[in-house]
Every structure is written in C-alpha cells, then in structure tokens.
C-alpha positions in Angstrom: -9.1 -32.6 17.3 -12.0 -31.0 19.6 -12.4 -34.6 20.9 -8.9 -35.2 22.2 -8.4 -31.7 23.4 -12.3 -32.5 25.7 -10.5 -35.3 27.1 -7.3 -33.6 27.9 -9.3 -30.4 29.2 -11.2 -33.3 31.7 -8.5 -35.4 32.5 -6.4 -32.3 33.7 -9.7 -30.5 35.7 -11.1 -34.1 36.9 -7.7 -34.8 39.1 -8.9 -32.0 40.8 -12.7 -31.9 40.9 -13.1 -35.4 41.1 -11.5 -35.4 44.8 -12.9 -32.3 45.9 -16.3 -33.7 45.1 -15.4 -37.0 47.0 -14.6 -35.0 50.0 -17.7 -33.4 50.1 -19.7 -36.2 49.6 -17.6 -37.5 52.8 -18.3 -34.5 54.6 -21.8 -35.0 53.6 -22.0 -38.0 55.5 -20.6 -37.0 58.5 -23.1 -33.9 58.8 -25.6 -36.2 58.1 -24.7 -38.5 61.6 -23.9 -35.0 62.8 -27.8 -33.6 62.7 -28.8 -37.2 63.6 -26.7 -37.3 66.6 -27.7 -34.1 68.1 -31.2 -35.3 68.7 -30.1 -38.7 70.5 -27.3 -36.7 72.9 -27.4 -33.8 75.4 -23.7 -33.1 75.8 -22.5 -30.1 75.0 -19.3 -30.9 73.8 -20.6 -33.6 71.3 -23.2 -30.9 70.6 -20.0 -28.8 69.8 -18.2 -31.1 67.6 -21.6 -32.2 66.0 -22.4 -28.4 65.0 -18.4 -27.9 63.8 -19.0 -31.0 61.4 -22.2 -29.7 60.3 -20.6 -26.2 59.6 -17.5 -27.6 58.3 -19.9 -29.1 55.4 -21.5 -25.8 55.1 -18.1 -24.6 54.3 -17.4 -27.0 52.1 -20.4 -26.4 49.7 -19.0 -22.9 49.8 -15.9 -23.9 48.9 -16.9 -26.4 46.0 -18.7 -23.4 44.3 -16.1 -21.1 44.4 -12.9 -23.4 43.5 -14.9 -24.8 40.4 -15.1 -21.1 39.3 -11.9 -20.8 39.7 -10.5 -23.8 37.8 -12.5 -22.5 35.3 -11.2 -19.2 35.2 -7.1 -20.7 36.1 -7.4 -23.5 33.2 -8.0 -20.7 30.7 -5.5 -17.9 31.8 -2.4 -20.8 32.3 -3.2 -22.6 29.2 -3.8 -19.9 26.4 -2.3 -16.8 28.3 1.1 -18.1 30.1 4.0 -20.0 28.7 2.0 -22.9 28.0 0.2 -20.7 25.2 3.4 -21.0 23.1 2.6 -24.4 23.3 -0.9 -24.5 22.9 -1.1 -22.0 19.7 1.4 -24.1 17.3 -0.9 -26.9 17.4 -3.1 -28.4 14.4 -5.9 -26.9 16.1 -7.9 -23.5 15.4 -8.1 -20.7 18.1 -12.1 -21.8 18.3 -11.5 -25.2 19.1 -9.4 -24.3 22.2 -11.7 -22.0 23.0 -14.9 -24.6 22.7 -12.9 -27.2 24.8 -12.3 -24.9 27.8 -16.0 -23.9 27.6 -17.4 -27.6 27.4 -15.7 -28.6 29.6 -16.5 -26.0 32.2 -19.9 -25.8 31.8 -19.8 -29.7 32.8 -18.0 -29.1 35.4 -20.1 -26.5 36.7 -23.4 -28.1 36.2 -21.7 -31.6 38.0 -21.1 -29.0 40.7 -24.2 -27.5 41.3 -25.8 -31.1 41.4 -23.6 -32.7 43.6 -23.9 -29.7 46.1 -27.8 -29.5 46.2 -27.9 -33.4 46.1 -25.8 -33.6 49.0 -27.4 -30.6 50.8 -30.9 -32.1 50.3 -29.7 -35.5 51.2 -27.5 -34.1 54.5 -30.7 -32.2 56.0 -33.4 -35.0 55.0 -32.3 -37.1 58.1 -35.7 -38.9 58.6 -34.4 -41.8 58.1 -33.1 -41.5 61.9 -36.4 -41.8 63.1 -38.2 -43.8 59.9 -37.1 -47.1 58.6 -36.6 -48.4 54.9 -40.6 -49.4 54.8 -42.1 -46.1 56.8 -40.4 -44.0 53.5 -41.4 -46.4 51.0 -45.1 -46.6 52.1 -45.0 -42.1 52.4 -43.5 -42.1 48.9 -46.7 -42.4 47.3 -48.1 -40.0 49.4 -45.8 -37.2 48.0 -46.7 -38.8 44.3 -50.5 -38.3 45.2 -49.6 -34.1 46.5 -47.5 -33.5 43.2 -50.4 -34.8 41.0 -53.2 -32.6 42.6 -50.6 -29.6 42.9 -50.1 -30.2 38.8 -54.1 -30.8 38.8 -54.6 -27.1 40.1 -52.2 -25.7 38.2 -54.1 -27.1 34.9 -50.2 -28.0 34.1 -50.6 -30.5 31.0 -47.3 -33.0 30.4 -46.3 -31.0 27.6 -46.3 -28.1 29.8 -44.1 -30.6 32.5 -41.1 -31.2 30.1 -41.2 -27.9 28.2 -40.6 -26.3 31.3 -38.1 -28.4 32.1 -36.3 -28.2 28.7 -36.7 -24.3 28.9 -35.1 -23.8 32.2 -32.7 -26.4 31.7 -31.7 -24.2 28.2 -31.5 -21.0 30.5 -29.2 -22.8 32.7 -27.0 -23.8 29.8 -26.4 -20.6 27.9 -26.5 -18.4 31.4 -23.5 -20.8 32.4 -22.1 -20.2 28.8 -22.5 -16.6 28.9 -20.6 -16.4 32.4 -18.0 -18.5 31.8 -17.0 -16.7 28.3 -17.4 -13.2 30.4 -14.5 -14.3 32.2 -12.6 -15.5 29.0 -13.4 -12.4 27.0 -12.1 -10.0 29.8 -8.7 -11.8 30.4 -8.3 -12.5 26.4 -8.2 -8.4 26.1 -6.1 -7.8 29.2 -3.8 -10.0 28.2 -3.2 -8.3 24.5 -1.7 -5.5 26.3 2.3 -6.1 27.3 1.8 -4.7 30.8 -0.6 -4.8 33.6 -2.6 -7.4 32.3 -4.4 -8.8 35.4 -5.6 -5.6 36.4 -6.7 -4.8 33.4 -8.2 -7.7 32.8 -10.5 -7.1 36.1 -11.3 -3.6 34.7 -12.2 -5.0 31.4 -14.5 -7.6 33.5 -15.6 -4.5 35.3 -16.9 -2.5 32.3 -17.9 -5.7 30.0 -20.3 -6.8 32.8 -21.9 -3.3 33.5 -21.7 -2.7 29.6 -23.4 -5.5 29.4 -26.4 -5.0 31.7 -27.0 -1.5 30.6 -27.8 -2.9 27.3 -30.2 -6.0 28.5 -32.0 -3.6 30.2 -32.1 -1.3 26.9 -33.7 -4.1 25.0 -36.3 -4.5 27.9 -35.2 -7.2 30.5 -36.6 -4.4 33.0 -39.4 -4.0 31.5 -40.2 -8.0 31.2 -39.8 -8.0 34.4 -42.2 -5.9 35.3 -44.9 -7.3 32.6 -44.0 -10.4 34.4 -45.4 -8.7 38.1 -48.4 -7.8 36.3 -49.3 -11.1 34.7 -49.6 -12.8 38.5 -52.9 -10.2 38.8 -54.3 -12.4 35.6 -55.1 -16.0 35.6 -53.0 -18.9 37.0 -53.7 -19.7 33.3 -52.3 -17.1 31.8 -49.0 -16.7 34.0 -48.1 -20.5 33.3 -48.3 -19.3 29.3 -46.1 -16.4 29.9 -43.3 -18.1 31.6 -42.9 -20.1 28.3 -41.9 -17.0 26.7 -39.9 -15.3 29.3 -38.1 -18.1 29.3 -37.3 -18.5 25.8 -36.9 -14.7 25.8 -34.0 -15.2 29.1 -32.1 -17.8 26.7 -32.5 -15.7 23.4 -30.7 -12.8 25.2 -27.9 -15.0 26.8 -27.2 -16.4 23.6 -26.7 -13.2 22.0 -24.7 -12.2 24.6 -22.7 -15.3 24.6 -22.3 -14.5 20.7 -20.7 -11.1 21.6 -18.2 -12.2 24.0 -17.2 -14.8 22.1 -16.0 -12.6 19.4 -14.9 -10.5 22.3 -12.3 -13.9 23.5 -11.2 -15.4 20.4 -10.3 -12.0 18.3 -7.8 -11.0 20.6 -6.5 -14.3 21.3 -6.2 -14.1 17.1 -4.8 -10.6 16.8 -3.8 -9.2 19.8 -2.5 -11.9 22.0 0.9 -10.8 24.5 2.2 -13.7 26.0 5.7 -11.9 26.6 
C-alpha cells in the first residue's frame, strides 16, 4: 500500500514541481545568452534587459527553493490535517505509511531541487563556451583530470577515502533532509490536536521543538566537536582527513536520533490526538 500511496504522493507534487523546474531550466538558458551577450554589446538598454534576465533567474533559484519547502510542508497539512484527512485516515493503510510516503517523497523532491538548481547555476555562469568551441573544452578536460589527481595526490586521499566521503556526506544529506522535513510535520501534527488556534500553535510548537532541539545537540557535544574539529587543522593533513570520517558519521548518528524523536513526536498525535473539526 506504501507503493501506491508514493506514486499518488508524486503524481500530485510532480504536476507542480515538474513545471517549475522546466521553467527554470528555461530561465537558465536565457541567463546563459544573457551573460554571453553582455560581453559582445555596449548598449545600455540590452545591458538592461540582459542583467533583468540574469536577475530574474537569480530569482527564480530563490523561488524553486522556497516553493519546494513549501509543497512539502502544504501536501502534509491539506492531506492529513484538513478535510481530506477524513479521507485519508479510513483507508487500509497505517498512520506510518502516510506518514513515510509524505517523507519519501519530499526528500526526493528536495534533493531533485537542490540538483537541478546548482546544475543550472553552474551551467548558467560557465559561459566559456562563448569564447571556446566543442574541441578547445574537450582538449582542457584532461587538464582539470590531471589538477584533481595531484590535488587527491597531496591530500594522500586513497579511493576508499574518495567514495566513503562521498557515501558519508551523501548520508548527512539524507537524514538532515529527513530530520527537517519531519520538524515541520511533528510541529503541525501537535498544533493541530488542539480544536483551536492551530496554525499559530503549530509555529510556536516549531518554535520551541527547534530551540529544544539544539539545546540538546549541543548538550551531547555538537559544540564541543566543533571545536575538536578547529583544533585538528593544527595536526596533520593526515590526521584531519581521518577525523572528518567520524564527524561525519557522528553529524548522521545525531540526525537520526533526532529524526527518531520527531517522528514519534508526528505520528502519536496524528494517532491520539488528531482535531480535524
């Protein structure tokens, strides 16, 4: 039943994501001609409009980041916390498995997000293709292969090193987006098991969960990492490369446990507590 509730969950957010991402990638292109236009014309009004597309896309990144948050946050609250929650709560389906298909599926849509808008960025302010054709970048590619290699050399990174890192920050990424996303949940899930003044309460249960929250990362020593972390860059390149192995590890371990907590903290009230009236 997860399954088909996934593919509901992405056919109802991808009507809107989908587009938005298509018109940035459009916008993309046009601040693309845009920054390779100002350096072949000395108007100022085509400098004008050049810079207004260019800051338009700007915009638009902006705007990409925020409205995915917000889907994510809107496609909780109107399915499990409106009418449609009447709806949603006499299906075959437990409270965890809504729950797990709202959080899936944001996290996916958030991470397509945050690729699509640095690809785009990178790929809108690389513009040496004005000045360098097709053969010019494929004969420099191995170039920047040969300065990655002897930057890796001085680093003593091994290949184990390469994809560990990459699997460990790629982990931190996944439960920090879990951890955010179910902040949200867990705050409007108790708001909402009150009967009145639900979305203020909501943002002042938001409020205190998130400074609840850092008080007691810092209480089991994220602070004091932190500062072990400053002291390592004194040591060896060696030993710093080591470290960030565990801190790491350490950064998903704690977002994980507090994933854990406010998980509890969304689906027992949608259990117990929940008002729709």
């Amino acid at each position: 039943m997860l399954g088909k509730l996934l593919k509901h969950e992405f056919h109802a957010t991808g009507r809107i994501m989908l587009p938005m991402l298509g018109a940035l990638a459009l916008l993309a292109g046009m601040a693309n001609l845009s920054f390779r236009g100002i350096d072949y014309t000395d108007s100022v009004i085509v400098n004008l409009i050049l810079g207004f597309v260019i800051v338009l896309f700007l915009l638009g990144l902006f705007a990409a980041a925020v409205l995915s948050v917000v889907i994510v946050i809107y496609r909780f609250y109107k399915n499990l916390l409106r009418d449609e929650g009447y709806l949603m709560f006499t299906l075959p389906v437990s409270v965890h498995s809504l729950v797990w298909s709202k959080l899936i599926a944001a996290c996916c849509w958030l991470f397509l997000t945050g690729l699509v808008c640095t690809g785009l960025m990178l790929l809108t302010v690389f513009h040496l293709a004005a000045d360098m054709g097709l053969e010019e970048i494929l004969r420099f590619l191995p170039y920047i292969g040969e300065s990655v290699r002897k930057a890796i050399e001085q680093t003593a990174l091994t290949s184990w090193d390469l994809v560990s890192y990459g699997a460990e920050l790629l982990l931190v990424l996944l439960t920090g987006c879990m951890s955010q996303c179910l902040l949200f949940y867990a705050a409007m899930a108790i708001g909402h098991s009150f009967s009145k003044n639900k979305m203020l309460l909501s943002i002042v249960f938001y409020i205190a969960i998130r400074f609840g929250l850092m008080l007691l990362r810092s209480l089991f020593g994220l602070a004091a990492d932190q500062l072990h972390l400053e002291s390592v860059i004194l040591y060896e390149q060696g030993e710093m490369l080591r470290f960030l192995h565990g801190f790491m590890i350490h950064m998903s371990i704690q977002d994980l446990l507090q994933g854990a907590l406010l998980y509890l903290l969304t689906v027992l009230p949608l259990q117990k507590r929940l008002n729709l009236n």
